[in-house]
N, C-alpha and C positions, 0 to 999 in steps of 0.2 A: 499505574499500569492500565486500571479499565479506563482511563480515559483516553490514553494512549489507541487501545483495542476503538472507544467509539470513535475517534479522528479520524483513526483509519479505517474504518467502515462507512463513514459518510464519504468519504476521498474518494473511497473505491466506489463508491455509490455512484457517484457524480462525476466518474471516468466511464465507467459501465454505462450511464448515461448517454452520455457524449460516443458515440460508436468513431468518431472517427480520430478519437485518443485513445485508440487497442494498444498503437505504438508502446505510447508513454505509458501504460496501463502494465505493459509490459515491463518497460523499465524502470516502474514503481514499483512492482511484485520483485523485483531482482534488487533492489535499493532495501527494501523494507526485511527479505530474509538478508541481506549478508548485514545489516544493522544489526535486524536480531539473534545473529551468528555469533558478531561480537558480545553480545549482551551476556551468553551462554557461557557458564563456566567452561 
């Protein structure tokens, strides 16, 4: 699971980066909670 957490902080790191992937930054923040929706009992 923490490596899960650091992927995804380098991912977002390097979208955050990139300003002109807000888009898709977007639609990774919407990807990443209904994944971990499902995860949720």
């Amino acid at each position: 699971m923490v490596n899960i957490l650091k992927n995804l902080k380098r991912l977002f790191g390097n979208m955050l980066f990139q300003h002109k992937n807000r888009i898709h930054l977007g639609y990774g923040l919407l990807f990443v909670i209904s994944h971990v929706g499902e995860q949720m009992p």
